[in-house]
N, CA, C and O atoms as a Tinker XYZ file with bonds, in Angstrom:
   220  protein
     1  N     23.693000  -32.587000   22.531000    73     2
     2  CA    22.352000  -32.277000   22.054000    64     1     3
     3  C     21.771000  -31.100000   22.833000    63     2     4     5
     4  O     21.012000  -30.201000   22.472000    81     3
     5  N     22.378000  -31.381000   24.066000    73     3     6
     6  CA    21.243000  -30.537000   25.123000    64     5     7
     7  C     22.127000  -28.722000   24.881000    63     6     8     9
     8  O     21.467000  -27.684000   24.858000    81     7
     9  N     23.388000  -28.758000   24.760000    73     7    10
    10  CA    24.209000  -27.305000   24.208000    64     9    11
    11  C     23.702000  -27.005000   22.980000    63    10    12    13
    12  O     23.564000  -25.827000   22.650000    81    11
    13  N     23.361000  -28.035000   22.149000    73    11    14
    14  CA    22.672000  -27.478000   20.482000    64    13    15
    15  C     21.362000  -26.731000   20.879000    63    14    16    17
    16  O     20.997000  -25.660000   20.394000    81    15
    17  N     20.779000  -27.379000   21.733000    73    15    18
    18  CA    19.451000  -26.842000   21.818000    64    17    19
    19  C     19.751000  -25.537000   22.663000    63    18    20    21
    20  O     19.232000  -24.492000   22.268000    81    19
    21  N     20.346000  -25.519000   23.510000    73    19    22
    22  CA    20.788000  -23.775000   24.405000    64    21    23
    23  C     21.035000  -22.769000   23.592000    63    22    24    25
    24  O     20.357000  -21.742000   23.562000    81    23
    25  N     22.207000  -23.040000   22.746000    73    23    26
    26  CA    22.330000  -22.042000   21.376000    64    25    27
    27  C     21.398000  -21.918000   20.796000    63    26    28    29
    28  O     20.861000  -20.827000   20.987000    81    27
    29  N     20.740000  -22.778000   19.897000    73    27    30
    30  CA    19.430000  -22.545000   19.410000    64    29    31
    31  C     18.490000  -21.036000   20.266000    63    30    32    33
    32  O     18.274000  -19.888000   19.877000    81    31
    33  N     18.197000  -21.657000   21.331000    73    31    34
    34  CA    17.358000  -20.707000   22.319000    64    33    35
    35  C     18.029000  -19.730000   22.185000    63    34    36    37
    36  O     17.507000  -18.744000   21.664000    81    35
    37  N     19.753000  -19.673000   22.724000    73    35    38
    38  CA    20.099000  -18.269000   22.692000    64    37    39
    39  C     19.927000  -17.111000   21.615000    63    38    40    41
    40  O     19.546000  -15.955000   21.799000    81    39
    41  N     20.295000  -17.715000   20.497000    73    39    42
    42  CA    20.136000  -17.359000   19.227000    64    41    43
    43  C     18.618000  -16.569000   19.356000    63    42    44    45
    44  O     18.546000  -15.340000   19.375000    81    43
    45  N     17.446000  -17.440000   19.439000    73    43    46
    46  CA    16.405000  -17.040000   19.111000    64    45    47
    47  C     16.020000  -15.599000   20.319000    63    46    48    49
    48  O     15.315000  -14.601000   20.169000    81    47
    49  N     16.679000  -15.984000   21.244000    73    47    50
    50  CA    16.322000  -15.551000   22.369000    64    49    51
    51  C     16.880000  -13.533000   21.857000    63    50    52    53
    52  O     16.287000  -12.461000   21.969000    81    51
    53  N     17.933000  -13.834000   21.444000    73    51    54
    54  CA    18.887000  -12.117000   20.751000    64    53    55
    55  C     18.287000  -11.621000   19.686000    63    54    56    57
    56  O     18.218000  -10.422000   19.418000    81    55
    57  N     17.654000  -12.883000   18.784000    73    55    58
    58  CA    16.778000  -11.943000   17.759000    64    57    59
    59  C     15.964000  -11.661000   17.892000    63    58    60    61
    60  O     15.533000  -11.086000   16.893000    81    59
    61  N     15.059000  -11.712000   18.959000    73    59    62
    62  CA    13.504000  -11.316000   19.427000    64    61    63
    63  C     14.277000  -10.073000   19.850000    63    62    64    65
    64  O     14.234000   -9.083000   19.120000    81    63
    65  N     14.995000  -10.057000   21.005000    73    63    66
    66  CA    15.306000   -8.973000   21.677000    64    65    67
    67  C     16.081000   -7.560000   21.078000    63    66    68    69
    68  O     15.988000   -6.400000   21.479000    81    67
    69  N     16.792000   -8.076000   20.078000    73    67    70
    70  CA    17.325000   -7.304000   18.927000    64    69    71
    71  C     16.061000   -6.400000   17.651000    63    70    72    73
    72  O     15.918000   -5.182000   17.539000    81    71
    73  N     15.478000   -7.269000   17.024000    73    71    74
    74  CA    14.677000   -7.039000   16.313000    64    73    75
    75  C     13.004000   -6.758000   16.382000    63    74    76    77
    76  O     12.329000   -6.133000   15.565000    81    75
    77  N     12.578000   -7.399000   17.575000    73    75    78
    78  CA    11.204000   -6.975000   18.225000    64    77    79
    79  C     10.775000   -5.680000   18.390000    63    78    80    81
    80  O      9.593000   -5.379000   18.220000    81    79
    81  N     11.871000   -4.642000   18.800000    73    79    82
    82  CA    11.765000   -3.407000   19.013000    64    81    83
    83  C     10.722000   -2.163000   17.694000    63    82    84    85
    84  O      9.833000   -1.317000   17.791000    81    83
    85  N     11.843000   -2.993000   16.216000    73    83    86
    86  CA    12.084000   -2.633000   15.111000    64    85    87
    87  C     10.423000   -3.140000   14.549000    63    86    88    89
    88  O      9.785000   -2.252000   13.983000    81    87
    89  N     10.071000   -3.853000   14.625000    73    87    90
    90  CA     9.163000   -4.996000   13.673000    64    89    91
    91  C      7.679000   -4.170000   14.723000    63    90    92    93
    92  O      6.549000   -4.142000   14.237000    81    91
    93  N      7.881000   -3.758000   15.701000    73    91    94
    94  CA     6.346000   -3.142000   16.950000    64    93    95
    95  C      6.599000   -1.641000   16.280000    63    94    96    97
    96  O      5.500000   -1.130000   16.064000    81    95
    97  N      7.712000   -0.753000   15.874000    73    95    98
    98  CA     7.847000    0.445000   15.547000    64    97    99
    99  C      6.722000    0.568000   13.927000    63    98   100   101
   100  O      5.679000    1.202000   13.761000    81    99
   101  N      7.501000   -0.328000   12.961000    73    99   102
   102  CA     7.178000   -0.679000   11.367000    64   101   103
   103  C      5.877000   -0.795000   11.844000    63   102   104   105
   104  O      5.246000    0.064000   11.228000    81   103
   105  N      4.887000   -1.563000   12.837000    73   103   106
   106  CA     3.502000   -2.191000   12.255000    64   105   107
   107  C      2.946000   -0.766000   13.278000    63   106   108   109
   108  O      1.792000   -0.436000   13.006000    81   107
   109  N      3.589000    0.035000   14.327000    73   107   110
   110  CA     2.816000    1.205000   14.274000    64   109   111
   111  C      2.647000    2.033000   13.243000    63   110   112   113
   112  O      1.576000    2.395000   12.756000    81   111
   113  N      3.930000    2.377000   12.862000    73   111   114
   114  CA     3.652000    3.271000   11.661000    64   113   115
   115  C      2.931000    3.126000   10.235000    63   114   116   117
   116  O      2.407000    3.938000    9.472000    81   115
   117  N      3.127000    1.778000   10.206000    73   115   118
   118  CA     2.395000    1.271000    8.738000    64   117   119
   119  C      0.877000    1.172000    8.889000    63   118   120   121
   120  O      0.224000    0.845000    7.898000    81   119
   121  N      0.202000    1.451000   10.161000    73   119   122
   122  CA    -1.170000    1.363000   10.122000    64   121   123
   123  C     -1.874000    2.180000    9.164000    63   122   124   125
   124  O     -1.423000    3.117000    8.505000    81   123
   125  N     -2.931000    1.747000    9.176000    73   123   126
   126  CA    -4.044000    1.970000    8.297000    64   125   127
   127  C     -4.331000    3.753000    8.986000    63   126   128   129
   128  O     -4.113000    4.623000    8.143000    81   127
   129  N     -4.648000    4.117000    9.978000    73   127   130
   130  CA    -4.946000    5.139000   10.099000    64   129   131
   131  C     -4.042000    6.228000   10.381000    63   130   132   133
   132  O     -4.573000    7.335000   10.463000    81   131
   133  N     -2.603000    6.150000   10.574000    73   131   134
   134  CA    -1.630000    7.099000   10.491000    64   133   135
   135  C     -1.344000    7.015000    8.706000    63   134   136   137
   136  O     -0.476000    7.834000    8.403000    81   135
   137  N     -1.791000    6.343000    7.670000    73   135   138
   138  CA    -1.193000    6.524000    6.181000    64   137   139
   139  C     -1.694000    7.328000    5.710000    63   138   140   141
   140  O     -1.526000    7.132000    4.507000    81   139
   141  N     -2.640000    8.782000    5.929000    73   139   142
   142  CA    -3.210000    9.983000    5.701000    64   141   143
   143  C     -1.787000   10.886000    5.932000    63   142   144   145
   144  O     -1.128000   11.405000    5.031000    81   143
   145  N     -1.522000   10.925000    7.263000    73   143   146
   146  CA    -0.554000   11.280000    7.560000    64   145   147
   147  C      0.975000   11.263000    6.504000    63   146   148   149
   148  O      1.635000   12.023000    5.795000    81   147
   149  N      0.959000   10.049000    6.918000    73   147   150
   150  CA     2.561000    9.463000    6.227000    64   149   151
   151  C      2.474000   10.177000    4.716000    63   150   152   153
   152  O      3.244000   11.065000    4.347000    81   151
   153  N      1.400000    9.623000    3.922000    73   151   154
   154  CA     1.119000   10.180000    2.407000    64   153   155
   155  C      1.085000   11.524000    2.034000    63   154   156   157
   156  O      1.293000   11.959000    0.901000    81   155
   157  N      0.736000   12.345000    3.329000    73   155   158
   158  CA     0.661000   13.759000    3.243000    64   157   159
   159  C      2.468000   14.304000    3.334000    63   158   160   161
   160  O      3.061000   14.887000    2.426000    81   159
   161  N      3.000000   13.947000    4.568000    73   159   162
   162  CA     3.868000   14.341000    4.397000    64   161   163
   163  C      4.891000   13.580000    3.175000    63   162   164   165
   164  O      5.993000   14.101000    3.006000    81   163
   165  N      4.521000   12.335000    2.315000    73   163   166
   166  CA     5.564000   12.501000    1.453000    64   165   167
   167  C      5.302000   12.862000    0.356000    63   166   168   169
   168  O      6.216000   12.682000   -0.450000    81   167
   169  N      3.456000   13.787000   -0.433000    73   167   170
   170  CA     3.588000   14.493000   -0.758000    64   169   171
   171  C      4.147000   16.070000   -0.808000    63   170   172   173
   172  O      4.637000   16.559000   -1.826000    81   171
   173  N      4.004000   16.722000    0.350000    73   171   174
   174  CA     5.045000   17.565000    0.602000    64   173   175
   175  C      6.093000   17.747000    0.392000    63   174   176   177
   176  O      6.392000   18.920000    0.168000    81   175
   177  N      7.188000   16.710000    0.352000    73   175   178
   178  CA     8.600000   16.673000    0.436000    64   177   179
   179  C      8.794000   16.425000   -1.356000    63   178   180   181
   180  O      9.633000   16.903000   -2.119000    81   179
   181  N      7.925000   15.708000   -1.554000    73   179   182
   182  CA     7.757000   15.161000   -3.704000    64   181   183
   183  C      7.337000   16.465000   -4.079000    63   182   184   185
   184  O      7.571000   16.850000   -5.225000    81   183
   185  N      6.791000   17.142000   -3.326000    73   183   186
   186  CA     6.374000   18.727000   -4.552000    64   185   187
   187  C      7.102000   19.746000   -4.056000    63   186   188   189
   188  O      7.111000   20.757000   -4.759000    81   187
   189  N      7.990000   19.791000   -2.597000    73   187   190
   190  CA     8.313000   20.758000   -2.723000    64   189   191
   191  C     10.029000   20.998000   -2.866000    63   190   192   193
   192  O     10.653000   21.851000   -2.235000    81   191
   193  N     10.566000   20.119000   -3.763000    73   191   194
   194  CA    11.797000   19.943000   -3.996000    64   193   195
   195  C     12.101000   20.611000   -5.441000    63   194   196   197
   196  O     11.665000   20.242000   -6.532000    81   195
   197  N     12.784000   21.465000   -5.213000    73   195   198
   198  CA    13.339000   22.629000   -5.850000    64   197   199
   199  C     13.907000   21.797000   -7.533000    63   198   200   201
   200  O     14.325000   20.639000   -7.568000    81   199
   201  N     13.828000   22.384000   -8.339000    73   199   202
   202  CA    14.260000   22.138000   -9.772000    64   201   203
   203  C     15.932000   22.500000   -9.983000    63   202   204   205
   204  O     16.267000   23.677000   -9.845000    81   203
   205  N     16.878000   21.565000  -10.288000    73   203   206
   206  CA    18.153000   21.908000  -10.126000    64   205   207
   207  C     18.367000   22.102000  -11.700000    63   206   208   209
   208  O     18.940000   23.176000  -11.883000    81   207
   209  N     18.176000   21.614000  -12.573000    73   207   210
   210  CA    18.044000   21.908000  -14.051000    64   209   211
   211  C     17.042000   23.421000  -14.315000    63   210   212   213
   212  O     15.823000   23.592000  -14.364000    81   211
   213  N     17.941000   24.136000  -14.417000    73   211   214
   214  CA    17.054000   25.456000  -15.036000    64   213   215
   215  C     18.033000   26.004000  -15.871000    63   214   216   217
   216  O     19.218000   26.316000  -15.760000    81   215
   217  N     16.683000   26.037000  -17.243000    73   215   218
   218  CA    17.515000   25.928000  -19.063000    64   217   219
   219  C     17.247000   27.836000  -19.019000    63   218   220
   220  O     17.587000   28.530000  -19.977000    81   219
């Protein structure tokens, strides 16, 4: 019982440490006051992409 529960911990213990990094990066960038930003630059990149079809 008492090794089920260690794994358990370990387990939990690698995905905090693995994925915590990732999940603090996403909720900086997704804020409310950098999405002026973000929206600007992915209008930029949506209008200024060249036309590969030319009739």
């Amino acid at each position: 019982m008492f090794l089920l529960l260690f794994f358990v911990l370990l387990i939990q213990f690698f995905t905090y440490w693995v994925f915590e990094p990732l999940a603090s990066f996403l909720e900086y960038v997704l804020e409310i006051r950098s999405f002026p930003i973000i929206a600007l630059i992915g209008f930029i990149f949506l209008f200024s992409v060249k036309e590969f079809e030319q009739n």
